[in-house]
C-alpha positions as CSV (number, residue, x, y, z in Angstrom):
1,X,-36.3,-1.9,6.3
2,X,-36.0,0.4,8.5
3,X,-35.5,-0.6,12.4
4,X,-35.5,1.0,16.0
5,X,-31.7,1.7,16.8
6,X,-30.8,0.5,20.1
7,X,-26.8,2.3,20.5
8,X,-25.9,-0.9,22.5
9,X,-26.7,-3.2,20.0
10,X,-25.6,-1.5,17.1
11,X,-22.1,-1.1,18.9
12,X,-21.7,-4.8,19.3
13,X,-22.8,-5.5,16.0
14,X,-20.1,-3.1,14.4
15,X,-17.7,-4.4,16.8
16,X,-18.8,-8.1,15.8
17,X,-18.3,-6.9,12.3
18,X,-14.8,-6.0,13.0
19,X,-13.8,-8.7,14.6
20,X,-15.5,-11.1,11.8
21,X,-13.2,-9.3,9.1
22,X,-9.8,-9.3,11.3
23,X,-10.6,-13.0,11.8
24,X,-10.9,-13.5,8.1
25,X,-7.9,-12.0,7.8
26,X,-6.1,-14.7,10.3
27,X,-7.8,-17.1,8.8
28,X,-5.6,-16.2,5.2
29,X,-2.5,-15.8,7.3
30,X,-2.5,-19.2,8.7
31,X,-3.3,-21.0,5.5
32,X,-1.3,-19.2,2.8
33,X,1.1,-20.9,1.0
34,X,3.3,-17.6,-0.5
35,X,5.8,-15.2,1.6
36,X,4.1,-12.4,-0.3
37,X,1.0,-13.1,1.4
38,X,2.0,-15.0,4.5
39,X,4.6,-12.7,5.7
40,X,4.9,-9.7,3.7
41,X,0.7,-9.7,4.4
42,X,-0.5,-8.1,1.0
43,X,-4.1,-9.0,1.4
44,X,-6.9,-7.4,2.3
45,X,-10.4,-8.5,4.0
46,X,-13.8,-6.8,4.3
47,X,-17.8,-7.8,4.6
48,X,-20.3,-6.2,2.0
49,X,-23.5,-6.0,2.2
50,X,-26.4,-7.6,-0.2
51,X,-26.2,-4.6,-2.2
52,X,-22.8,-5.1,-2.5
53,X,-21.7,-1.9,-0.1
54,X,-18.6,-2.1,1.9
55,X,-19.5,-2.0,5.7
56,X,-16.5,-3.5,7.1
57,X,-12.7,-3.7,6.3
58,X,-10.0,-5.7,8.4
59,X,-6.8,-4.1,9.6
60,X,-4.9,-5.1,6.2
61,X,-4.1,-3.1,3.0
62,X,-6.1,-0.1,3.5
63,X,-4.9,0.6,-0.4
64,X,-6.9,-2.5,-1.6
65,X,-10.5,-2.0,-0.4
66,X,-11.9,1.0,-1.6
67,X,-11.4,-0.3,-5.1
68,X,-14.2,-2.8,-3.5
69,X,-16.9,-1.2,-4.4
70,X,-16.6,-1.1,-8.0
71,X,-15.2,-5.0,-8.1
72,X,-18.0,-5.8,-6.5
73,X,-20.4,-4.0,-9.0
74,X,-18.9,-6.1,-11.6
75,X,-19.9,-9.5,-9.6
76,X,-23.5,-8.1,-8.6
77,X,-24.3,-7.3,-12.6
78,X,-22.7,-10.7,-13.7
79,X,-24.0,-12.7,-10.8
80,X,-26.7,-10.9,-9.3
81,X,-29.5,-13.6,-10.3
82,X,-27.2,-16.8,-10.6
83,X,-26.0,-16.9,-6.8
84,X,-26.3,-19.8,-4.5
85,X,-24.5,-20.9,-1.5
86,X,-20.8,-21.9,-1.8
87,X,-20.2,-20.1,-4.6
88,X,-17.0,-18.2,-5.0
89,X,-16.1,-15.5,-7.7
90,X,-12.9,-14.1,-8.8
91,X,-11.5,-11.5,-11.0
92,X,-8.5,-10.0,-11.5
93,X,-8.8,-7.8,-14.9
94,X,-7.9,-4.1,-13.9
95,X,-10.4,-3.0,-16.3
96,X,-13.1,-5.1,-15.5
97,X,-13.0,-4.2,-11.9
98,X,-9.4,-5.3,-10.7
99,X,-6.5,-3.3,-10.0
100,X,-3.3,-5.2,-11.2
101,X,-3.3,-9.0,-12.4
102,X,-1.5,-10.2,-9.4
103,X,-4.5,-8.8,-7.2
104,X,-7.1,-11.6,-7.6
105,X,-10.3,-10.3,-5.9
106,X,-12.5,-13.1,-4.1
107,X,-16.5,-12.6,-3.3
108,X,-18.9,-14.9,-1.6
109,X,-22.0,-14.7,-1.4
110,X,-23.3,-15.3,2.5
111,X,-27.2,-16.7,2.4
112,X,-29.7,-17.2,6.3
113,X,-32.7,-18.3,5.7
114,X,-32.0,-18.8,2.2
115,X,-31.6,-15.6,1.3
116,X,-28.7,-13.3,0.5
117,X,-27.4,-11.3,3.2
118,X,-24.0,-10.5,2.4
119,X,-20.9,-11.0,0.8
120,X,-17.0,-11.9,2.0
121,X,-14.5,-10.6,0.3
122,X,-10.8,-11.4,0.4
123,X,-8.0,-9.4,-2.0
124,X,-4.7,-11.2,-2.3
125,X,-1.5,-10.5,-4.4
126,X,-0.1,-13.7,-5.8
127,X,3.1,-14.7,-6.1
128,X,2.4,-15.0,-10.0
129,X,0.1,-14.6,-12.3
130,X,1.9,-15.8,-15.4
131,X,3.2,-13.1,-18.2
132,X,6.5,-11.9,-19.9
133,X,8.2,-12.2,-16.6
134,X,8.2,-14.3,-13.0
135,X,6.2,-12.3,-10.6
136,X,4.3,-10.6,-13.1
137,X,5.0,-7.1,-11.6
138,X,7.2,-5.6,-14.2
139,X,7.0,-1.8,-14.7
140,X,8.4,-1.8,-18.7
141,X,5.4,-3.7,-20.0
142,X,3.9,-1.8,-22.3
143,X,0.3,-3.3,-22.2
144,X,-1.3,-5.3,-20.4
145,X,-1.4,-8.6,-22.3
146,X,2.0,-8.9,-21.5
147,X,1.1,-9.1,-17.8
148,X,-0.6,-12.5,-17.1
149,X,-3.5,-14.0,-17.3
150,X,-7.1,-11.5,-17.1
151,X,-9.9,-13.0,-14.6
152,X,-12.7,-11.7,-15.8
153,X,-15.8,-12.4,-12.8
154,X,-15.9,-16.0,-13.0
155,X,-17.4,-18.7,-10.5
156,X,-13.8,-20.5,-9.0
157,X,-16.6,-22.4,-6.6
158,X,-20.3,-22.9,-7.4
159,X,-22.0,-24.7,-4.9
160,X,-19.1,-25.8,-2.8
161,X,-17.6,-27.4,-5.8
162,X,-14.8,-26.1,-7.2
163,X,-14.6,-25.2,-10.7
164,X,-11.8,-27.9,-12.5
165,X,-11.9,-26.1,-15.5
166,X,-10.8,-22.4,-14.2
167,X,-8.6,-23.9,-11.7
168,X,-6.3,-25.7,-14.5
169,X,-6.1,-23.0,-16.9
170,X,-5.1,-20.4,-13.7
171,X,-3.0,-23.3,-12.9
172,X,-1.4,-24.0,-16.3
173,X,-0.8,-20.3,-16.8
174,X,1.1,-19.4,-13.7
175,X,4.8,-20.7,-13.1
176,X,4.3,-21.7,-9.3
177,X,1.2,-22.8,-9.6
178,X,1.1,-24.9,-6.0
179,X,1.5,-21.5,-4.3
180,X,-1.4,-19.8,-6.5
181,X,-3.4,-22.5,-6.0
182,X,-2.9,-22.8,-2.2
183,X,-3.2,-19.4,-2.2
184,X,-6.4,-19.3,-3.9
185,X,-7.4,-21.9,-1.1
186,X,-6.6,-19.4,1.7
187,X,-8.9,-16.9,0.0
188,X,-11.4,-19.5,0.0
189,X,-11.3,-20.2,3.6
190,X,-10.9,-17.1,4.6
191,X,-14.2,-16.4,3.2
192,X,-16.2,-19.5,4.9
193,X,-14.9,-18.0,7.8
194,X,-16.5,-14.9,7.7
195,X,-19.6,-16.8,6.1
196,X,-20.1,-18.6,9.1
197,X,-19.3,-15.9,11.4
198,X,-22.1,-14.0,9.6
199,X,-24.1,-16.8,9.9
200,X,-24.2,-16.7,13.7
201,X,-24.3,-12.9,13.9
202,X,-27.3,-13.3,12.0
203,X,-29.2,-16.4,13.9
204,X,-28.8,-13.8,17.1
205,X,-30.2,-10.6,15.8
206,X,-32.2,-11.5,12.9
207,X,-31.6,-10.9,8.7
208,X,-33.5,-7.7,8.1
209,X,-32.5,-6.0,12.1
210,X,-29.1,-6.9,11.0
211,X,-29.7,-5.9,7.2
212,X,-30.8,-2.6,9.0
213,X,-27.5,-2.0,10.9
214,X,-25.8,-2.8,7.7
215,X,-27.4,0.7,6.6
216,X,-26.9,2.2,9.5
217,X,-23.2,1.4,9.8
218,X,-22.6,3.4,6.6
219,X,-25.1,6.1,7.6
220,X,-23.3,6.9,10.6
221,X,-19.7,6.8,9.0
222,X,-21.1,9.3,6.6
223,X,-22.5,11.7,8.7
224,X,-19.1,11.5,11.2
225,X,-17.2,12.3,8.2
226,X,-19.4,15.0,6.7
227,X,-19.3,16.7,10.1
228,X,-15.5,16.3,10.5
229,X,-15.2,18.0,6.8
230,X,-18.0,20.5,7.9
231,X,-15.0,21.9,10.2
232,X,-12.6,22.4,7.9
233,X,-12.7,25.7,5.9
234,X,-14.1,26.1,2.6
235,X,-11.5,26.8,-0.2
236,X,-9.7,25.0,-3.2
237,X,-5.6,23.8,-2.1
238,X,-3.7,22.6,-4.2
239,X,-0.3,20.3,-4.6
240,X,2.1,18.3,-7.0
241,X,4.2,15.9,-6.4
242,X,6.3,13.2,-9.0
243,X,7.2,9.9,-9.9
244,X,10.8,10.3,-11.4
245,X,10.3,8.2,-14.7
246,X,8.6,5.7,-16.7
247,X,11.9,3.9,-17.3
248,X,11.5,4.1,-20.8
249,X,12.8,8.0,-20.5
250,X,14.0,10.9,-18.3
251,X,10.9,12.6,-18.2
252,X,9.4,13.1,-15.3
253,X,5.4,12.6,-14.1
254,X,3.6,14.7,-12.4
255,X,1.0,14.2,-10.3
256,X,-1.2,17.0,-9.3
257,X,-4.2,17.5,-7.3
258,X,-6.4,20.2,-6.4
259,X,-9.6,19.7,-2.9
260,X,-12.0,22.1,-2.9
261,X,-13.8,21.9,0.4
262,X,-17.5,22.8,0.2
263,X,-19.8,22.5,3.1
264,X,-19.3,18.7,4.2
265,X,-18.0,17.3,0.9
266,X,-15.0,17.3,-1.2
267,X,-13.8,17.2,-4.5
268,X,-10.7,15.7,-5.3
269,X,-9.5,16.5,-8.8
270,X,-6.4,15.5,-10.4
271,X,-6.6,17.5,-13.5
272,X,-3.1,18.1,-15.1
273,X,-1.9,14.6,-13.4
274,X,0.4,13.0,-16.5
275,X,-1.6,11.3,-19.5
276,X,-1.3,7.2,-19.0
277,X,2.4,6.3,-20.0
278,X,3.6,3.3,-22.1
279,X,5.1,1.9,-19.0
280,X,3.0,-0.3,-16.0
281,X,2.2,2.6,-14.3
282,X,-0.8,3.4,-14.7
283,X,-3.5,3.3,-11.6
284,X,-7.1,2.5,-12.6
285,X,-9.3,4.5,-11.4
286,X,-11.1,2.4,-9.0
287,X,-7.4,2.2,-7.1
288,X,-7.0,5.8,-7.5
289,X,-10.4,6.5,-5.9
290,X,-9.0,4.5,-3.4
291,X,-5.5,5.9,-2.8
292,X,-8.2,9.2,-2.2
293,X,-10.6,8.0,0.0
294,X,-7.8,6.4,1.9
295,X,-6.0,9.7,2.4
296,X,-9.2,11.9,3.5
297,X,-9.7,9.5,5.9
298,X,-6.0,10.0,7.5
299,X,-7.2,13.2,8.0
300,X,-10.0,12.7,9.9
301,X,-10.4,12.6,13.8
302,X,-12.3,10.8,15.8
303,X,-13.5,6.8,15.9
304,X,-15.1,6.8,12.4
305,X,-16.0,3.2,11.1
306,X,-14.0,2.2,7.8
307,X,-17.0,1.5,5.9
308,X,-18.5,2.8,2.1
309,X,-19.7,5.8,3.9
310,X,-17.1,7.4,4.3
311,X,-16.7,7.7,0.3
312,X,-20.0,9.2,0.0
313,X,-18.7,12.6,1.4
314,X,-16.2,12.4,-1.4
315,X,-16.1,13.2,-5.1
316,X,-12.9,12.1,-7.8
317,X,-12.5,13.1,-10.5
318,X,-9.5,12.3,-13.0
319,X,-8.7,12.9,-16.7
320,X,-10.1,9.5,-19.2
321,X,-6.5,8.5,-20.8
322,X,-4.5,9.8,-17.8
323,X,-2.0,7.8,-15.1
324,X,-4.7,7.8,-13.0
325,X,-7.6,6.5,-15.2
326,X,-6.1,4.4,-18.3
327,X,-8.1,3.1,-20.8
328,X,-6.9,-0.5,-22.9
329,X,-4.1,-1.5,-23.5
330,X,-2.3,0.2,-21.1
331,X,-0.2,-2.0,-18.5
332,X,-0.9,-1.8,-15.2
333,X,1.7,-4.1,-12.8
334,X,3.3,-1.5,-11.4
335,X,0.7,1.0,-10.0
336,X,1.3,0.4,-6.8
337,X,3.9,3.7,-7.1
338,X,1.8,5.7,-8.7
339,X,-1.0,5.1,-6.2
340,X,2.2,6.1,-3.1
341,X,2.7,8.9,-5.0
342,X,-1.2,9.5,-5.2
343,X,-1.0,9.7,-1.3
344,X,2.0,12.0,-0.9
345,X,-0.1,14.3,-3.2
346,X,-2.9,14.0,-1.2
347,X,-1.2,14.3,1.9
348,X,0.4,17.7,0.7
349,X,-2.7,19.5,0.0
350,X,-4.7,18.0,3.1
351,X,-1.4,19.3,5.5
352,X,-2.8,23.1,4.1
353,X,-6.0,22.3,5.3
354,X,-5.3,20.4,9.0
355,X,-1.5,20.8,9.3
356,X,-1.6,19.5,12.2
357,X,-2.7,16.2,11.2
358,X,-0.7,14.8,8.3
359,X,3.4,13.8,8.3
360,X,5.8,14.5,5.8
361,X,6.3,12.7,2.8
362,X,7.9,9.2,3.8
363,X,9.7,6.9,1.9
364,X,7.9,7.0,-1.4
365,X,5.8,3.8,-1.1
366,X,7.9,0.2,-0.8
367,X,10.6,-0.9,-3.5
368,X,9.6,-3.9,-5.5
369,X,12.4,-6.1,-5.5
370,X,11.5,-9.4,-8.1
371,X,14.1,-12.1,-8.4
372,X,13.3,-15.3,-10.5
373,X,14.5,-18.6,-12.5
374,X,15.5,-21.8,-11.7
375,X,17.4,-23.5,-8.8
376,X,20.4,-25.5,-9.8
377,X,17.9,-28.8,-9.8
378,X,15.6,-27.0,-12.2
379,X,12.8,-25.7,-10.2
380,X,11.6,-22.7,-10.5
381,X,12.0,-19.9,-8.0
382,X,10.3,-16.1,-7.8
383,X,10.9,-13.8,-4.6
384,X,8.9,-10.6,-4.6
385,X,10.2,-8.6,-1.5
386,X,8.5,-5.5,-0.7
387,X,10.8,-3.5,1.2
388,X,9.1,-1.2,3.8
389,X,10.9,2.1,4.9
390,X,9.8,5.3,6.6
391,X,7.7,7.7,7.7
392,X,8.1,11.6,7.4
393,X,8.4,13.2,10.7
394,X,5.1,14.3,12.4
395,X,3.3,17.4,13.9
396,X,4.7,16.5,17.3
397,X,7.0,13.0,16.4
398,X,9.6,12.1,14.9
399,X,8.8,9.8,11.9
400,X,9.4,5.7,12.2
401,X,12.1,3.7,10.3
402,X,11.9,-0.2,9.1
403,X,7.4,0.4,9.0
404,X,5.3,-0.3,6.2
405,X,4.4,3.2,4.4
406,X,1.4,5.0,6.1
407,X,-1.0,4.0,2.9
408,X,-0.1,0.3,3.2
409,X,0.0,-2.3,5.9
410,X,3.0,-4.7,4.9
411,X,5.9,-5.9,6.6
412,X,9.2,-6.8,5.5
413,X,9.9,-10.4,4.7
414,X,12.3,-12.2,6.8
415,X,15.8,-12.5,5.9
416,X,15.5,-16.2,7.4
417,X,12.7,-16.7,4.8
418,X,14.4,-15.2,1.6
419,X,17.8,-17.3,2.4
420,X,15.8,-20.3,3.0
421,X,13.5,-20.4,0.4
422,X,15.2,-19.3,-2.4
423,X,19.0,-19.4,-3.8
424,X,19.4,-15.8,-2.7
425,X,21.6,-14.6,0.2
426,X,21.1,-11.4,2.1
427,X,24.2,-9.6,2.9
428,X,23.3,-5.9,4.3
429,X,20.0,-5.2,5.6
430,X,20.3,-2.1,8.2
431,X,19.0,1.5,8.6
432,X,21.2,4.1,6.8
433,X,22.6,7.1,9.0
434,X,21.6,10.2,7.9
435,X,19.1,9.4,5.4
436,X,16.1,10.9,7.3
437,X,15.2,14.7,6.5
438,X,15.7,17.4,9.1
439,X,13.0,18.7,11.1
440,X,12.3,20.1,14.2
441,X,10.7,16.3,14.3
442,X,13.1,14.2,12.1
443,X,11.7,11.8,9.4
444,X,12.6,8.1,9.5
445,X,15.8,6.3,8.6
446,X,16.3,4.6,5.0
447,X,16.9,0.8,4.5
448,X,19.5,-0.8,2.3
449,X,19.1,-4.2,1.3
450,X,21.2,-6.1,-1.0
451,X,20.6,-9.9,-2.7
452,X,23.4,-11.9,-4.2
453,X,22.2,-14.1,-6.8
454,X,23.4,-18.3,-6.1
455,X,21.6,-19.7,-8.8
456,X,23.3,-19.8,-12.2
457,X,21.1,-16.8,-13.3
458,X,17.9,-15.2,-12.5
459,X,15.9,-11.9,-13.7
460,X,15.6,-8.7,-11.7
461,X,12.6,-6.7,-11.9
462,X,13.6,-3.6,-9.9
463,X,10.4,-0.8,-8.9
464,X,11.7,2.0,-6.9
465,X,11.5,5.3,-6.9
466,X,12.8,9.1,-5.6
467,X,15.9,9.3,-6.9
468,X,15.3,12.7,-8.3
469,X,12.2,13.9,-6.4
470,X,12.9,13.4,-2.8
471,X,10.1,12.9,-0.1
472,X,9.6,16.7,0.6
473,X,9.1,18.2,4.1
474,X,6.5,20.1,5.7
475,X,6.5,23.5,7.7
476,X,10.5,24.0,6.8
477,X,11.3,20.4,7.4
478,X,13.8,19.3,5.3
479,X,13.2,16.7,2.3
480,X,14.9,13.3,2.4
481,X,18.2,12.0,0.7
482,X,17.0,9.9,-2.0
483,X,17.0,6.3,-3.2
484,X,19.9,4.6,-4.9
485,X,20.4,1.1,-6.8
486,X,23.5,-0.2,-7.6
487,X,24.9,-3.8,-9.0
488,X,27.7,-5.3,-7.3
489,X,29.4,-7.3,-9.9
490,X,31.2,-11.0,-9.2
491,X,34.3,-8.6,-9.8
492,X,33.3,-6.0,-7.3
493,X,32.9,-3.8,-9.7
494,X,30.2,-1.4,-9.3
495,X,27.7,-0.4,-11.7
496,X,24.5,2.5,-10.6
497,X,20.9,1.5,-12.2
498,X,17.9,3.4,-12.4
499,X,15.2,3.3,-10.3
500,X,13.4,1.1,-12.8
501,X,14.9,-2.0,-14.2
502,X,14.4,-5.1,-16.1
503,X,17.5,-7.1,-16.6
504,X,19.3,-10.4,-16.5
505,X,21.7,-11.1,-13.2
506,X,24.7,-14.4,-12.9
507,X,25.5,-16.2,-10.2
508,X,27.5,-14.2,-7.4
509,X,26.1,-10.8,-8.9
510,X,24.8,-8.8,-6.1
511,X,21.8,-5.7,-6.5
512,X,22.3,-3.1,-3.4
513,X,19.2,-0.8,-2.6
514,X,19.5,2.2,-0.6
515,X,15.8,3.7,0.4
516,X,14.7,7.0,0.9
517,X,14.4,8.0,4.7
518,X,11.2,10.4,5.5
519,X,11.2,13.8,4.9
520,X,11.3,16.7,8.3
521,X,8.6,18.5,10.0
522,X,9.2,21.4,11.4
523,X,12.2,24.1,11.4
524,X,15.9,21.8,12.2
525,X,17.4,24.4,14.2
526,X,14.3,24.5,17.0
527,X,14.7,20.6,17.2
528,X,15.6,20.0,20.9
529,X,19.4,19.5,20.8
530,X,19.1,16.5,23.6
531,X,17.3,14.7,20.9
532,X,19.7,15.5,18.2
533,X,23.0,13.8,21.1
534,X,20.5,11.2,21.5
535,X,20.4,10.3,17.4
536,X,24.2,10.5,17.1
537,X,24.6,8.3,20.2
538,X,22.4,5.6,18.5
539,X,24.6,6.0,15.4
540,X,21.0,7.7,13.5
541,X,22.8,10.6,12.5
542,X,26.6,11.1,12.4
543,X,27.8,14.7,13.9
544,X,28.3,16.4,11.1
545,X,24.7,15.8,10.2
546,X,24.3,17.3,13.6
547,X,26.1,20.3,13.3
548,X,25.2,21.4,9.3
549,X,21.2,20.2,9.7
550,X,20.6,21.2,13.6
551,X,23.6,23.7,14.3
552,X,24.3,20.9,17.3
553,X,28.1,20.0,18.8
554,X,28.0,16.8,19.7
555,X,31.5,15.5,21.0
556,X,31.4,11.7,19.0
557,X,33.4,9.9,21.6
558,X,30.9,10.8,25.0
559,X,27.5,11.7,23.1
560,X,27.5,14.8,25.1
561,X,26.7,18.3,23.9
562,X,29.6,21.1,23.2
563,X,26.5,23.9,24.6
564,X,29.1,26.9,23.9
565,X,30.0,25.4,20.2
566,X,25.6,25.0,19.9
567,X,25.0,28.7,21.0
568,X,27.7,29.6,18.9
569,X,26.2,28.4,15.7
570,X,22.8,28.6,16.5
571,X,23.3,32.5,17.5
572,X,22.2,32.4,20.9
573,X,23.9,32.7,23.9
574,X,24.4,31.3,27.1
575,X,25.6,31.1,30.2
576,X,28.8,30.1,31.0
């Protein structure tokens, strides 16, 4: 149906809309049950419309939603004849429109008037989804049977009612199952929420004139983005980037990627990415489509609505078999990196088209840090901490220490919550001097964090990356120092892993992680040397960094500058 836009109205509706999906997204905060969701936040929140298009997205995992779209295909083809109000479907099954296991996908279907309107949708990691190992997040599974149980789209609630029979065997194949559970719950909620939200949104304005700005919403975020793209010149750039390992050898993976602007589209294609790996690395392609829209639209200006139409104005394409777009068996858990590394790619080739826009690389996406067994009673424990670094330094900033990575929106668990929760103590968790890459605008600082292990044993599941291939700079910025693991053993013995780990840890055994800082932006020697006293003063930078990455004297003691020992090694002089 097409209505008669009045501008007002349609801004309060698309501002009603947002507000609808960041109070969904509350509503899952309030009434989680797991740290991974509660305070690390990896959830996600967004409205579709009755033809299942994505018109609104809350301020969560920006990563998670535009792998919406094809999720929500799956549901509409299953369930498109079947649905009635208080239903509830979930999936989970990467290659049935999921993205990893631990990513159960919620959809419910919102009915006025008895008829369908819209759908609520509500993305949450859980703390387990049962597998080989707690967490199910490992990154040496080598298919994905081995990763937990697969949700195909099936009714969790139908009517109101939940479904007993789904909710024992998720229940019976999970090792925490009150958190899943409870989890679940919070999805659940969540969505009612929004439901009933909806619900009033529509009693004011009417099904089909809402159903109308529904359409219009993506119309308009379409044509903002195909005239932002319009202004950027035609050509083909190009950029690689890599993810050090598989962990199964030395050889590293290359992502590559080549946007060809035409008109007011793009193509994005990652031909000569790496073929899918034996290891859980591999990103389906919904979640690489939306690692790319996600980037594209970092590069845009203006106040463009995060809705489906911005995808519209953009074409992927990546290699069947590839890292990027697996085919069965391949294991999945871990694509979370790959999809970081997707961005830095991205990011690359979009800084040769707006440079002014995009940062340097940061940290290389989060480190996945997965502890679990049994507390000395016998219950079962499993802490997924997601540690959150840095950004590369901007076109005009310096980049941000202890942030989620630009792609994501996470945060850092609390130590409080860790030591509380869990036989675990945390005993280093501080930004690393020097660890930033030099740039006329500096990137971020690194984080270490170490865990000692109090229970009698407990597995580590260890994700991190750039080791080897450092968050690179941008317009003679420098790249980053990069990552480190190490065990600390009961001894004190020390002992370096690899960035990607499976292994069994004792009681007093400690794992120490040292993250990547951001890479630099800019030349290092143009950087204003008040800035670089002001980094050594707050113990950022030590003065050596100062004087062999900015050619800056900086007396240790006073924080003040040696401006005669500067000119001197910067070449210039001055006046005395």
């Amino acid at each position: 149906m097409k209505i008669s836009m009045d501008p007002v109205t349609f801004a309060v509706v698309k501002n009603g809309l947002d507000a609808i999906v960041d109070e969904m997204a509350y509503t899952v905060l309030r009434t989680a049950r797991s740290e991974i969701v509660k305070d690390v936040m990896d959830y996600s929140a967004a409205i579709c419309d009755r033809e299942g298009r994505m018109v609104a997205q809350a301020k969560t995992i920006a990563l998670h939603l535009g792998a919406v779209p094809e999720a929500m295909q799956v549901v509409l083809d299953r369930y498109a004849e079947t649905l009635s109000e208080g239903d509830a479907i979930i999936l989970n099954d990467p290659y049935q429109g999921g993205m990893h296991l631990p990513d159960i996908f919620m959809f419910m279907p919102v009915f006025f008037a008895g008829e369908l309107l819209a759908f609520t949708v509500v993305i949450c990691h859980h703390t387990d989804v049962g597998g080989r190992v707690p967490g199910s997040n490992a990154s040496d599974s080598t298919e994905i049977f081995q990763e937990g149980i697969r949700i195909p789209a099936l009714k969790l609630f139908e009517g109101g009612e939940p479904n007993s029979t789904l909710m024992r065997l998720v229940a019976t194949n999970v090792r925490l199952p009150d958190r899943v559970i409870g989890d679940l719950k919070a999805q659940y909620a969540a969505c009612r929420t929004g439901e009933i939200e909806l619900g009033q949104l529509a009693s004011r304005y009417g099904a089909e004139e809402l159903a109308g700005h529904f359409s219009e919403l993506l119309d308009y975020a379409e044509r903002m983005t195909r005239e932002e793209i319009a202004s950027w010149p035609d050509g083909t750039y190009q950029f690689e980037d890599f993810i050090d390992d598989d962990g199964f050898s030395d050889t590293p993976l290359p992502i590559r990627v080549a946007i060809t602007v035409q008109g007011s589209g793009v193509t994005v294609d990652y031909d000569g990415s790496s073929p899918q790996v034996a290891a859980a690395l591999n990103s389906t392609k919904s979640y690489t489509n939306s690692c790319t829209y996600l980037s594209v639209r970092c590069a845009l200006k203006g106040d463009i609505p995060n809705n489906a139409g911005v995808f519209r104005a953009i074409t992927v394409r990546a290699p069947k078999a590839s890292i990027l777009n697996p085919v069965l068996p391949a294991a999945c858990a871990a694509r979370a990196l790959t999809g970081y590394r997707v961005v830095d790619t991205m990011f690359g080739a979009l800084s040769k088209i707006v440079p002014d826009r995009l940062p340097a690389a940061g940290e290389g996406g989060n480190t996945v840090v997965c502890l679990g067994g049994y507390r000395d009673d016998g219950s079962p424990f499993i802490i997924v901490d997601m540690i959150c670094g840095a950004w590369g330094g901007r076109p005009d900033k310096d980049g941000i220490e202890g942030i989620t990575n630009p792609s994501q929106n996470l945060s850092n668990t609390p130590i409080e919550t860790l030591e509380s929760q869990h036989p675990v103590r945390v005993e280093e968790y501080a930004l690393v001097p020097d660890s930033c890459g030099a740039g006329r605008w500096r990137g971020g600082l690194g984080l270490s964090r170490s865990y000692r292990v109090l229970s009698e044993e407990a597995g580590l599941q260890l994700r991190a990356d750039r080791m080897r291939f450092r968050p690179y700079g941008l317009q003679g910025g420098g790249s980053a120092p990069g990552s480190r693991n190490t065990l600390i053993g009961v001894d004190g013995s020390v002992e370096p892993l690899p960035s990607k780990i499976n292994r069994r840890m004792v009681r007093g055994e400690m794992v120490h992680h040292v993250q990547s800082g951001g890479g630099g932006f800019g030349d290092p020697m143009v950087r204003d040397p008040e800035l670089v006293a002001n980094d050594v003063w707050n113990e950022k930078i030590t003065v050596d960094y100062a004087r062999q990455q900015h050619g800056v004297v900086v007396d240790a003691d006073s924080g003040h500058i040696d401006h005669v020992g500067t000119a001197a090694l910067r070449n210039i002089t001055v006046e005395v």
